[in-house]
C-alpha positions as CSV (number, residue, x, y, z in Angstrom):
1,X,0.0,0.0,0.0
2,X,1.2,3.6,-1.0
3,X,1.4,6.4,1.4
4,X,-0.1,9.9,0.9
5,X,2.5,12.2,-0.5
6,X,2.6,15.6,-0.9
7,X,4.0,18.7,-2.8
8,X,5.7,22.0,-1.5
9,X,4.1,24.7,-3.0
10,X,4.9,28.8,-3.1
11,X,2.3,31.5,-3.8
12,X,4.6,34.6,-3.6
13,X,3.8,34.9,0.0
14,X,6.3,35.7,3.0
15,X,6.1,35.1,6.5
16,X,5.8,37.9,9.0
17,X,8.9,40.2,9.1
18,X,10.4,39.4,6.1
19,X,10.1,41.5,2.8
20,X,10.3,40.6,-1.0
21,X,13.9,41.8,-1.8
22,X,15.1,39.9,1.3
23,X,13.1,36.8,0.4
24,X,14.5,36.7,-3.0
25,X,17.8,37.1,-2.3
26,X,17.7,34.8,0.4
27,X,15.8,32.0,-2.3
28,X,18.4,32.8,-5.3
29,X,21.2,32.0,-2.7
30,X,20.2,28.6,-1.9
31,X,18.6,27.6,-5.6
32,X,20.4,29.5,-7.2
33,X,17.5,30.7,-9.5
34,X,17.5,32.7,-12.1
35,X,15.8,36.1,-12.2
36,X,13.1,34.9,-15.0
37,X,12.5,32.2,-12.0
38,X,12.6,34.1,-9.5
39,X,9.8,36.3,-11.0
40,X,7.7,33.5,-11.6
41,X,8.0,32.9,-7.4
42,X,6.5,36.2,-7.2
43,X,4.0,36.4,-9.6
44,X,1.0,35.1,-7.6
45,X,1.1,31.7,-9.3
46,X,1.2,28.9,-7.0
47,X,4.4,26.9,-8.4
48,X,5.2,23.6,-6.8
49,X,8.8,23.4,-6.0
50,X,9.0,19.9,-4.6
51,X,6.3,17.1,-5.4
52,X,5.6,13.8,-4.5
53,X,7.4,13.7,-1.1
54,X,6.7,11.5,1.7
55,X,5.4,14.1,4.7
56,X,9.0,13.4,7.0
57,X,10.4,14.1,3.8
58,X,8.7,17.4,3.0
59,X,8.8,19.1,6.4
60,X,12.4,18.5,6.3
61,X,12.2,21.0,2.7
62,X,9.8,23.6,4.9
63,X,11.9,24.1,7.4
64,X,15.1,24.9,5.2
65,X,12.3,27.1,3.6
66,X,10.9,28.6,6.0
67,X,14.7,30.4,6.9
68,X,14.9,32.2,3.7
69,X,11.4,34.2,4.6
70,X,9.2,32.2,2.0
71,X,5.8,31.3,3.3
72,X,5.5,27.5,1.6
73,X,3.1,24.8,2.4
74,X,2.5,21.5,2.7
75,X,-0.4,20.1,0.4
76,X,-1.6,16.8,0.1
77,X,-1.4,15.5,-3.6
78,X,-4.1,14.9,-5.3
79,X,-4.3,12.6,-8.3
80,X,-7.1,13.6,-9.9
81,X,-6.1,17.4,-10.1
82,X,-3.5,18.9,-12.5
83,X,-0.8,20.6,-11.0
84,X,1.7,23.1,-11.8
85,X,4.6,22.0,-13.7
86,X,7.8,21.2,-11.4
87,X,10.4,23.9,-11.4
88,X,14.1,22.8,-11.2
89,X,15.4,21.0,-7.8
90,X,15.5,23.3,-5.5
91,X,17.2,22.8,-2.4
92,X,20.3,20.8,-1.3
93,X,20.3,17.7,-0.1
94,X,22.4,18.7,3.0
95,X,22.7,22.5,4.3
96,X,25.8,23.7,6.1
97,X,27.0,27.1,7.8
98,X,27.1,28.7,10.5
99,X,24.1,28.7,13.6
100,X,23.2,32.3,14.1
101,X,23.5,33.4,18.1
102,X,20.5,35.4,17.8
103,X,17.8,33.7,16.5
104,X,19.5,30.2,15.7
105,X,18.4,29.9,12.3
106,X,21.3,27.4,10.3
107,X,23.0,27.4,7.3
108,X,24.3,31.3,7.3
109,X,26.7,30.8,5.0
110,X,27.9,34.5,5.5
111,X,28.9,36.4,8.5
112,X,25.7,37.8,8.6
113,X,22.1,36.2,9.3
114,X,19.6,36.2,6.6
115,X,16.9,35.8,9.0
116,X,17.1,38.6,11.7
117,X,20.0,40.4,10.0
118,X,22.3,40.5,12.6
119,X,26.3,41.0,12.5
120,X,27.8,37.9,13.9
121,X,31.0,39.4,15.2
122,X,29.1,42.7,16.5
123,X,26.4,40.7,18.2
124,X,29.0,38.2,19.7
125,X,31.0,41.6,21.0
126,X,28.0,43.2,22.2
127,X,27.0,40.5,24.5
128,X,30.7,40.1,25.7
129,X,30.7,43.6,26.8
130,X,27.0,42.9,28.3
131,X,28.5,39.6,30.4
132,X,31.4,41.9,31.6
133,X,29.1,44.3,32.9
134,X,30.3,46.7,30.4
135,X,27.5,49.1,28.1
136,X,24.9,47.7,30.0
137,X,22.0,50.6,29.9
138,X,21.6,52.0,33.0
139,X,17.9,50.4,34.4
140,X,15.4,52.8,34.7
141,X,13.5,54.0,38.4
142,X,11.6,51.1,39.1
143,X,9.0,53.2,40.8
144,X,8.5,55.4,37.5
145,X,8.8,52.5,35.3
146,X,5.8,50.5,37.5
147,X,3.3,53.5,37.6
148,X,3.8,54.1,33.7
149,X,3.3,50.3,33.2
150,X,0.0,50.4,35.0
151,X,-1.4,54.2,34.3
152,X,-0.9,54.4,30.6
153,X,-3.9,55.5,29.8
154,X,-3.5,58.3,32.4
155,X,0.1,58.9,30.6
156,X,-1.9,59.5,27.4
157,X,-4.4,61.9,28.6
158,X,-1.4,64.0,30.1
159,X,0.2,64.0,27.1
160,X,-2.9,65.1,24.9
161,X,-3.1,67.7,27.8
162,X,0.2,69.4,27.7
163,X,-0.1,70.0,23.7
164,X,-2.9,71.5,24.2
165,X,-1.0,73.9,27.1
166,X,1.7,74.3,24.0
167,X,-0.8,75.1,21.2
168,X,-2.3,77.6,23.5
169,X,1.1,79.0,24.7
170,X,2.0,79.0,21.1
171,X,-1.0,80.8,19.8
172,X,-0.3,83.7,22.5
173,X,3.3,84.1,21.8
174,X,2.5,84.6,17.6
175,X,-1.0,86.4,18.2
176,X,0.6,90.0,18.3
177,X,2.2,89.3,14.8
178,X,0.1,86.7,13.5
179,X,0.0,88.8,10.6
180,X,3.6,88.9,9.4
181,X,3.3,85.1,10.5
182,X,0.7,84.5,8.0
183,X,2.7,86.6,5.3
184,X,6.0,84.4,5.5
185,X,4.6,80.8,6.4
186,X,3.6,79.8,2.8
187,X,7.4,80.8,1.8
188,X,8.4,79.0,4.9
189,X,6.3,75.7,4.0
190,X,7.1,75.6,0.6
191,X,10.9,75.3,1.6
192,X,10.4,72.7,4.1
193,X,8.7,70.9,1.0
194,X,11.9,71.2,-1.3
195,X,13.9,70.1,1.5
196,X,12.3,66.9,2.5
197,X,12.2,66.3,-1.4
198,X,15.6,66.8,-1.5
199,X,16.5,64.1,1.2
200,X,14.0,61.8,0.7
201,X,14.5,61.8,-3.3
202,X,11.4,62.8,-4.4
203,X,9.1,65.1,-6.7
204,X,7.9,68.2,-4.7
205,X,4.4,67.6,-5.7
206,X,4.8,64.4,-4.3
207,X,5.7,65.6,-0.9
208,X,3.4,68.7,-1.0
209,X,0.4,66.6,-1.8
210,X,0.9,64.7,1.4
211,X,0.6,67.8,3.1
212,X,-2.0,69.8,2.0
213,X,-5.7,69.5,0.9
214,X,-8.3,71.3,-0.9
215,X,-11.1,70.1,0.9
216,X,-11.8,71.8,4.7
217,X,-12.6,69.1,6.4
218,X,-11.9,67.4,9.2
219,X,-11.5,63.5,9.3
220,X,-10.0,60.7,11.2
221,X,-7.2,59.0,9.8
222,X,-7.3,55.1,9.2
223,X,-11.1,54.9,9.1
224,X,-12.4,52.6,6.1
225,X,-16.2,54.4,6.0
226,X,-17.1,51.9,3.1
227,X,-16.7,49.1,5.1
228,X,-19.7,49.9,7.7
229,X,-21.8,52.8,6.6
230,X,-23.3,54.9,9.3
231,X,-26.8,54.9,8.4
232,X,-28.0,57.1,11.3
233,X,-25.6,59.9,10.8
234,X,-26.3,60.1,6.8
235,X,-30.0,60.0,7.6
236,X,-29.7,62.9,10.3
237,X,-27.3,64.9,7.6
238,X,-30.2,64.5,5.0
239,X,-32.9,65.1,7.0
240,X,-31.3,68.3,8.4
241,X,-30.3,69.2,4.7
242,X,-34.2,68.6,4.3
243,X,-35.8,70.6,6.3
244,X,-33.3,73.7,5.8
245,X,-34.1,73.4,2.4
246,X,-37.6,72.6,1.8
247,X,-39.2,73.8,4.5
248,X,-37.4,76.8,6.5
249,X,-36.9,78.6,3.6
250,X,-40.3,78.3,2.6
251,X,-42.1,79.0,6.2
252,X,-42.7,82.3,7.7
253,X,-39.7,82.7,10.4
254,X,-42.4,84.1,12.9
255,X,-43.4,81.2,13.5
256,X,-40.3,79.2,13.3
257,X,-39.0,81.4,16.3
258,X,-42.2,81.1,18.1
259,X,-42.9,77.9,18.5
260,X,-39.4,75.7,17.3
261,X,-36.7,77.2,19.0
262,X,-35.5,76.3,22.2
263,X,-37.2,78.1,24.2
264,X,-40.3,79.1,21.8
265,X,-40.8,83.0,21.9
266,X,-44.9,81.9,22.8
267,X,-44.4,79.3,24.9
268,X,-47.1,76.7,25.2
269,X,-47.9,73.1,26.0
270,X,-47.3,72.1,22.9
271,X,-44.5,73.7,21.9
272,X,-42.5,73.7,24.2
273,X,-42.2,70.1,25.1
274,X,-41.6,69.6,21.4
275,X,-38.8,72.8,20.8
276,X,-37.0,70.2,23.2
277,X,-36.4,68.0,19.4
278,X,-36.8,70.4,17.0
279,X,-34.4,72.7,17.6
280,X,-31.9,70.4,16.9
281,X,-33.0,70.6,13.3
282,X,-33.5,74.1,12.3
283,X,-29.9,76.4,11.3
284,X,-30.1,80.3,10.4
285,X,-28.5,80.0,7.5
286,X,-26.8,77.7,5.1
287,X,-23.3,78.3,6.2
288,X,-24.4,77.2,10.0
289,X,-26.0,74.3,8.3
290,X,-23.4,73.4,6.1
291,X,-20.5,73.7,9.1
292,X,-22.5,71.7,11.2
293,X,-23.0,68.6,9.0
294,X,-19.3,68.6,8.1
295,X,-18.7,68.1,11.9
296,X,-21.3,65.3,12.1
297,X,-19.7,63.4,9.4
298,X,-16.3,64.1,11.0
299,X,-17.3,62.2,14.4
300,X,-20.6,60.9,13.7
301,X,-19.3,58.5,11.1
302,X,-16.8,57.1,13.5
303,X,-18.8,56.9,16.9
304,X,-21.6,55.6,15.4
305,X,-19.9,52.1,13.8
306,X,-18.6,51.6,17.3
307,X,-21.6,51.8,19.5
308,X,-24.2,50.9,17.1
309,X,-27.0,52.5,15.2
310,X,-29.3,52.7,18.7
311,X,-27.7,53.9,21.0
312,X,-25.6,56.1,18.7
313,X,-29.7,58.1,17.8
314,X,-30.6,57.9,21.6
315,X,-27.2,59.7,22.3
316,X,-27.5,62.5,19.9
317,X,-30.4,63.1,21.0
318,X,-29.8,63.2,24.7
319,X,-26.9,65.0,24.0
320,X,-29.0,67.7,22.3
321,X,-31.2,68.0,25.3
322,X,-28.3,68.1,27.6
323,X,-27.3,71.3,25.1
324,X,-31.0,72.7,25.8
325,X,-31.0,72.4,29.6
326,X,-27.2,73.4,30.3
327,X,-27.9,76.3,28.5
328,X,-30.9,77.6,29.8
329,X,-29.9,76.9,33.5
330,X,-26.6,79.6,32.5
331,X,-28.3,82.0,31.0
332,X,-30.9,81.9,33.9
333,X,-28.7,81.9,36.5
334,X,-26.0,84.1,35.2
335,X,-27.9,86.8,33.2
336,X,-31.2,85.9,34.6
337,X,-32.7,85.5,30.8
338,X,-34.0,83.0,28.9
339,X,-32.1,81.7,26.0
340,X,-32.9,80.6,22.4
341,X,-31.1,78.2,20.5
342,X,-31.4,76.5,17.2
343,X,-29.1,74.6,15.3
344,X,-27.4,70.8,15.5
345,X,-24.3,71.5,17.2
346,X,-25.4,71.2,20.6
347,X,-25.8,67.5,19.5
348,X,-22.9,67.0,17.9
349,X,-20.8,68.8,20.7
350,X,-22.3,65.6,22.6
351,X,-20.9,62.8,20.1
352,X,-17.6,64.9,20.3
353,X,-17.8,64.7,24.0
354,X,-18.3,60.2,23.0
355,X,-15.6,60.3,21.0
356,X,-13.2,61.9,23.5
357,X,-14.0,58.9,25.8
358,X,-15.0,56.2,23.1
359,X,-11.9,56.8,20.5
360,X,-9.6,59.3,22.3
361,X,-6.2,57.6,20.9
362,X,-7.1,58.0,17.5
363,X,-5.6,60.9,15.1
364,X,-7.7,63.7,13.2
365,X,-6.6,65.9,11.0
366,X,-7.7,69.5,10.7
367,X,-7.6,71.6,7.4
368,X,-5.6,75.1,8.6
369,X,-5.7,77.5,6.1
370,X,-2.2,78.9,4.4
371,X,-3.2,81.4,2.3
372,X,-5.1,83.7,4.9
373,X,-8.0,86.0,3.5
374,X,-6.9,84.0,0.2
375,X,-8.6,81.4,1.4
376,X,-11.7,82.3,0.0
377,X,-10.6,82.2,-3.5
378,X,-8.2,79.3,-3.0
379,X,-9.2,77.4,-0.8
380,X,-5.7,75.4,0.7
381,X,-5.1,74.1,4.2
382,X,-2.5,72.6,5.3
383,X,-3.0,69.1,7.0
384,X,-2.4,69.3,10.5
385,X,-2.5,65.8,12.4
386,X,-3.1,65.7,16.0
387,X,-4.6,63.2,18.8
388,X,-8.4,63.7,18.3
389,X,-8.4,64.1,22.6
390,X,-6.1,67.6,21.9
391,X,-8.4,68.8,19.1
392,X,-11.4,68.2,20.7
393,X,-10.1,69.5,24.3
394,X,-8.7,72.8,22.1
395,X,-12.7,73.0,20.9
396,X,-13.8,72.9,24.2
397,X,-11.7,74.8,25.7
398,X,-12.6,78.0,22.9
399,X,-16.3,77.4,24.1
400,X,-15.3,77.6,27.5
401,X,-13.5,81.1,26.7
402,X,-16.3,82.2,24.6
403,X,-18.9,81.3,27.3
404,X,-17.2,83.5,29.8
405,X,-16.9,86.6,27.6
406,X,-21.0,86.1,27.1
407,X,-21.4,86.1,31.0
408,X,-19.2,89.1,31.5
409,X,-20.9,91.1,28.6
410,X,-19.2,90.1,25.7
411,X,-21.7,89.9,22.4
412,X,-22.0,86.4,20.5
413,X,-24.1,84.8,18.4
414,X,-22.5,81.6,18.7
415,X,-24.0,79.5,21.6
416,X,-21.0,78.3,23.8
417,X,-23.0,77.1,26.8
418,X,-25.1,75.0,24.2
419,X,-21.9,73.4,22.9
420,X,-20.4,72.8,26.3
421,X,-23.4,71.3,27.9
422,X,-23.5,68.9,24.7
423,X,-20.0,67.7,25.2
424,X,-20.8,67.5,29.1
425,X,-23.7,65.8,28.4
426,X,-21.7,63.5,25.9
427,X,-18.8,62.8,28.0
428,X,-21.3,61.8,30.9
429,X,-22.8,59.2,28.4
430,X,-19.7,57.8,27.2
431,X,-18.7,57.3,31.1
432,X,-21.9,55.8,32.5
433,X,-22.1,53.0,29.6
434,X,-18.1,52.2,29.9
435,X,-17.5,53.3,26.7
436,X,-13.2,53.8,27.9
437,X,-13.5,50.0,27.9
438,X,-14.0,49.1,24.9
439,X,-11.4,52.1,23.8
440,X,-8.9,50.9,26.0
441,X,-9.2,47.4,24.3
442,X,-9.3,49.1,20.3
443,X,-6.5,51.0,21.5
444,X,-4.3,48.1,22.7
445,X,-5.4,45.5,20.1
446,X,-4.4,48.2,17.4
447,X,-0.8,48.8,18.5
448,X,-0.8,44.7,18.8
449,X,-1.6,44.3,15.6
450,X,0.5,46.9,14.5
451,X,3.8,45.3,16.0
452,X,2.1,41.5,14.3
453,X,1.8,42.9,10.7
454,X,5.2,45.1,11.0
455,X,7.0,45.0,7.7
456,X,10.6,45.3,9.2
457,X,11.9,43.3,11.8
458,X,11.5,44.0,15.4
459,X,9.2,47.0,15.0
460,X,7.6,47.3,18.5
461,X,7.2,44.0,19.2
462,X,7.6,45.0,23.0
463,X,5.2,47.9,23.1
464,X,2.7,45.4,21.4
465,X,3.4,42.4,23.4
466,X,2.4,44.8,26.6
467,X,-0.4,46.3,25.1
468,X,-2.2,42.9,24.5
469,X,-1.0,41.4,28.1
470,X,-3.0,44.5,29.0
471,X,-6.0,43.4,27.0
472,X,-5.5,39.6,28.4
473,X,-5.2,41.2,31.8
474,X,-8.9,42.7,31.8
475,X,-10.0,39.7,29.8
476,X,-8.3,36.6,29.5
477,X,-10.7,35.2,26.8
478,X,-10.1,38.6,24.7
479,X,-10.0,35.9,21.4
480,X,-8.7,39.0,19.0
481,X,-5.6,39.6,21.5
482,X,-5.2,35.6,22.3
483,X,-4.6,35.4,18.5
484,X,-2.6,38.6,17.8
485,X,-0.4,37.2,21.0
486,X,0.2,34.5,19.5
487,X,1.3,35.6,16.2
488,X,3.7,37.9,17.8
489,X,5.1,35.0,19.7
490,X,5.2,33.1,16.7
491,X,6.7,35.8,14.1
492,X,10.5,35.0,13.9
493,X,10.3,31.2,15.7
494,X,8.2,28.9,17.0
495,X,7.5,29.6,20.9
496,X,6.4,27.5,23.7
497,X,3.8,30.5,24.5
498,X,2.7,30.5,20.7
499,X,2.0,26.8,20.9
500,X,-0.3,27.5,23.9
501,X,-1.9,30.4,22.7
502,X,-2.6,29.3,19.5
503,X,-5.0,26.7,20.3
504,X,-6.7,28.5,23.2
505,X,-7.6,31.4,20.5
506,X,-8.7,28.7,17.6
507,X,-11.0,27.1,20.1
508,X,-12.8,30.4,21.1
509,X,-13.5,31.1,17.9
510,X,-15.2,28.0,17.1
511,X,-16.9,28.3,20.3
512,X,-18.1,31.6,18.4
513,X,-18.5,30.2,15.3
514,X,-15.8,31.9,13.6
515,X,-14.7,29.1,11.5
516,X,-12.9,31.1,8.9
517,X,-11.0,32.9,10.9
518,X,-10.7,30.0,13.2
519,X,-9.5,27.9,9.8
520,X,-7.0,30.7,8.8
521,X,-5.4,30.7,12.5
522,X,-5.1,26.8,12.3
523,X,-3.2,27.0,8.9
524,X,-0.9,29.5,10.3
525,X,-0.4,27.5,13.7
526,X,0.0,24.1,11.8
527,X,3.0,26.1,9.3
528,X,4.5,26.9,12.2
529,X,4.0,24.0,14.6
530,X,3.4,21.2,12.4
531,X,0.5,19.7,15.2
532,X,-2.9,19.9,15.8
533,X,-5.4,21.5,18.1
534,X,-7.8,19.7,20.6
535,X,-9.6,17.3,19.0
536,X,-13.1,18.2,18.9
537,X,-12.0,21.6,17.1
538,X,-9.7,19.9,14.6
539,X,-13.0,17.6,13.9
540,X,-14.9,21.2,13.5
541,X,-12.1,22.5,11.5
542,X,-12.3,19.4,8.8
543,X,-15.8,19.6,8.4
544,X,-15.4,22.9,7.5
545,X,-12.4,22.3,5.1
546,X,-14.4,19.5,3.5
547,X,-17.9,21.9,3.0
548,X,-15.5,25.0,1.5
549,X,-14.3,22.0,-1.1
550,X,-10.3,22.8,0.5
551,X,-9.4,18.8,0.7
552,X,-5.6,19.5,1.4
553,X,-6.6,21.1,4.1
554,X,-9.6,19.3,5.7
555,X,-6.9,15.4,4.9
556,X,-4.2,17.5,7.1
557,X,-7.0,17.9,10.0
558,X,-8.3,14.1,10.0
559,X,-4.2,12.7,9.0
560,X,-3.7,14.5,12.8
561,X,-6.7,12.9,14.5
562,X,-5.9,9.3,13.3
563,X,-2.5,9.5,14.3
564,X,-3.4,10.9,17.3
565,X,-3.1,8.7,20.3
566,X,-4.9,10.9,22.8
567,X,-7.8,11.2,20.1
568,X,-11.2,10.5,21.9
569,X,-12.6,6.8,20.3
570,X,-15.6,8.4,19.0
571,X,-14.0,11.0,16.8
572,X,-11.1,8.8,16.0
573,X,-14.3,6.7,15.0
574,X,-15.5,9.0,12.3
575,X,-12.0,10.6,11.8
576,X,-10.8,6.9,10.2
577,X,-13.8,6.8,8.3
578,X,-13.6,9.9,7.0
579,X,-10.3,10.4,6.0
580,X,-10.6,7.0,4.3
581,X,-13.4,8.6,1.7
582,X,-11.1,11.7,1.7
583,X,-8.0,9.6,0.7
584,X,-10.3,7.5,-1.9
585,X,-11.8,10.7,-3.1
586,X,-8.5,12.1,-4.1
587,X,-7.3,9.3,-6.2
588,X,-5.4,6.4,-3.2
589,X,-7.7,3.6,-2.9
590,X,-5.1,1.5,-1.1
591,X,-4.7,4.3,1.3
592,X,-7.9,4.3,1.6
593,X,-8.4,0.8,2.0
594,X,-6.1,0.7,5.0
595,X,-8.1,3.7,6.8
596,X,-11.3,1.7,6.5
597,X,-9.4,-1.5,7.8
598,X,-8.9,0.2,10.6
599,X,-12.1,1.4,11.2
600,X,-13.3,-2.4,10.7
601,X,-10.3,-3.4,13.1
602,X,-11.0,-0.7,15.9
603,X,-14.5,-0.6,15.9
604,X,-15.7,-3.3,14.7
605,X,-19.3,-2.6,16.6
606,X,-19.3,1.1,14.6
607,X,-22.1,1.3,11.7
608,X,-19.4,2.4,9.4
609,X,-18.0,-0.8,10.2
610,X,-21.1,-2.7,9.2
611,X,-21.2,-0.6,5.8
612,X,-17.7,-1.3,5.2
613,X,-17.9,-5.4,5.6
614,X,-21.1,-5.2,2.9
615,X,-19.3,-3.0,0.4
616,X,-16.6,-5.2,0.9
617,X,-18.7,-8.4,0.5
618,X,-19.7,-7.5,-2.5
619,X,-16.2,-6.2,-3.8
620,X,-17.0,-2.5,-3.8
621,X,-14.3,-1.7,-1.3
């Protein structure tokens, strides 16, 4: 009886850390490929370099592979599919060199390591000089180190905080010649551009285009809006766009300001419950209306995808009535007067108030203008990115100012108390439901990811590590940061910790019913490991294989289970069985054969056992 065998294939894809021109160097060194060959590698094609191997035989070929960067795998061949033509031998027979110190990969036949890139001598000298207690950094307070290890978040805010003590500072120190400021900085800008052109070798359009923008409008960077479309905060910009245009334009403004402004001018039962609402809608002209819905999009757009549709509507519109009420009580108290406002942003200084809480790590970038009262007719900003927590706090803070000057005498339409009760009022939201949870555990799980999917070696792999022991920390069933910490223990070798992690992650997402991103984790783990998971989710994980027509894949999962001694009997049961049809399926019927044996041999009380001795009877086995 013949035994399965398999091919080595490559799809152009490289394992985390590495990059192509590395990758390809490292491949032409030990094939000694050609160029036209090498292109072909990276093409997308999948080319089998090895085929037919035993499986001993062809994890020995990964794992020489899998030290040059290339992300290969395993496939079980099948004979009734074509496959790619072979390409020339590619590895070997034996490798020699030298072990590197650092990340023990072998065969570095130079004094330097393909893999991690390390200097031999240098490294060897460095950790001489370490042993000897010379060079050694000097280690750090532990009593500062352990409070910013366990108040990072608190470090953040403080940061955010003392930019927004700079800006302010700086804003003083250039307001008594902000004019000649003005005058020089496009001169000024435009010779930073031709310098980081210079040094960075490229086109000065290509630099300045990365700096400036046409459009005024704020937005925060790395949002994909196509992805999930915020329904509730396009409906509120069309239905304020709506009513401004087809029906306060066309109503008489007497009774507009009567009866929906906050407070109506005739107060009266019925109004004046419902002015609560409707203020929220109306705008005195098209440029309030118009600024307005530029903000929403600018924070609606991202708040709403993270706290869903719901309570994202029943927020804005608390938030507005929080606006409403903070603002009367002022006026009242302060200037003993009634107040009357109209106009969204009330609401919308609420959801900014959510997204300080809900996504206060993230960047914005805000449109300043270059070209001063030239603006108007050229319309050019220039990109400025901060922390959305020091924009928003420098918004805030210009209310705060504005609101002061109206209590002391000072004339303005604009209605600061209105804004600064709806950011209270969205703040207090965003703190009662938790929201800084679920933004602590964005936050962390993006700089883990970001230190997972790094495309140079070593790129804050500590800074991510800690961020997702943070996450684990508050949850230690957090699937996404199980996973991501596994990768990252798993990205230059294969780690004890990886091996653990790995299968506690797959698990929870079967438990969820993730199973292709459950499936995708398992192929990664099994590149790297070359075992299985726990048994009942490697069962779950062939079924799946087997449905999505991937048979490589879903013979891998059951070729574990059989050979699995700690297998449970009544998925070894099924997994003999199974495999069996798999294996017969894909063109070995004496492999097959065997499989079924067994399952006749085993479990010889099993149904598939009694279907098996009839097909066999009548010589359809």
């Amino acid at each position: 009886m013949s035994d399965p065998l398999y091919n080595i294939t490559f799809q152009g894809k490289l394992l985390y850390g590495y990059e192509q021109d590395e990758v390809r160097n490292n491949l032409a060194k030990l094939t000694k490929f050609d160029e036209q060959m090498l292109n072909r590698l990276f093409s997308g094609e999948k080319v089998v370099l090895k085929k037919e191997l035993d499986l001993a035989t062809a994890e020995r070929y990964k794992e020489v592979l899998d030290k040059t960067g290339a992300r290969c795998e395993v496939v079980l061949l099948c004979k009734k599919n074509n496959t790619p033509d072979e390409t020339e031998k590619l590895l070997p027979e034996e490798t020699h060199g030298t072990t590197c110190p650092k990340c023990g990969a072998t065969g570095q036949a130079e004094e330097s390591c393909a893999r991690c890139g390390i200097l031999f001598s240098k490294y060897r000298q460095r950790q001489e000089q370490i042993a000897s207690g010379q060079g050694r950094p000097a280690p750090a307070s532990h009593n500062e180190a352990s409070y910013f290890d366990e108040h990072q978040e608190q470090l953040f805010i403080l940061k955010a905080f003392a930019v927004i003590v700079g800006i302010i500072c700086l804003q003083s120190f250039l307001s008594s010649f902000i004019g000649l400021f003005m005058l020089f900085f496009p001169v000024i800008f435009l010779f930073y551009v031709k310098m980081q052109a210079t040094v960075e070798d490229r086109s000065a359009t290509e630099v300045l285009a990365e700096h400036i923008t046409f459009m005024p409008v704020m937005y925060t960077t790395g949002e994909k809006r196509k992805e999930d479309v915020a329904v509730v905060t396009y409906s509120l910009i069309l239905v304020n766009i709506l009513i401004f245009y087809l029906y306060e334009i066309n109503t008489d403004p007497e009774f507009l300001v009567n009866n929906l402004l906050f407070l109506p001018l005739k107060p009266n039962a019925w109004n004046t419950p419902f002015s609560i609402f409707s203020y929220m809608f109306l705008h005195a002209s098209g440029a309030h209306l118009w600024g307005n819905m530029l903000f929403l999009w600018a924070v609606g757009t991202v708040v709403e995808k993270r706290i869903g549709w719901k309570r994202y509507l029943a927020f804005y519109l608390l938030s507005g009535m929080s606006a409403a009420f903070v603002s009367l009580f002022i006026h009242l108290v302060f200037l003993n007067t009634p107040v009357h406002v109209l106009g969204a942003s009330g609401a919308i200084a609420g959801i900014m108030g959510i997204y300080a809480v809900r996504c206060y790590f993230k960047s914005m970038v805000f449109p300043l203008p270059i070209l001063g009262i030239f603006s108007l007719i050229l319309p050019v900003s220039l990109k400025v990115r901060l922390n959305a927590l020091v924009i928003i706090g420098l918004f805030f803070l210009a209310d705060l100012s504005g609101g002061i000057g109206q209590l002391t005498g000072k004339a303005s339409m604009i209605g600061h108390w209105t804004h600064i009760g709806g950011m209270l009022g969205g703040i207090g939201l965003a703190t009662f439901f938790k929201l800084s949870r679920d933004a602590f555990k964005e936050r962390h799980l993006e700089i883990g990811s970001t230190s997972v999917h790094g495309q140079k070696l070593g790129i804050n792999t500590e800074a991510g590590e800690d961020s997702l022991r943070l996450v684990l920390k508050d949850n230690p069933q957090d699937v996404e940061a199980l996973l991501l910490l596994a990768q990252l223990k798993s990205k230059y070798s294969a780690t004890d910790e990886g091996a653990e992690l790995y299968p506690k992650a797959i698990s929870l997402l079967i438990k969820d019913n993730r199973l292709p991103e459950a499936a995708t984790a398992f192929l990664d783990f099994y590149r790297i490991y070359l075992k299985g998971v726990a048994a009942k989710d490697l069962y779950r994980l062939a079924g799946y294989f087997n449905q999505h027509n991937e048979l490589e894949h879903a013979g891998t999962c059951l070729e574990l289970l059989c050979k699995d001694s700690t297998t449970p009997h009544p998925i070894l049961e099924k997994s003999l069985y199974q495999y069996g049809r798999l294996l017969d399926i894909m063109g070995f019927p004496e492999a097959a054969a065997e499989y079924f044996q067994k399952v006749m041999d085993q479990f010889p009380e099993s149904p598939f056992s009694e279907k098996l001795q009839y097909l066999k009877q009548n010589n359809s086995l």
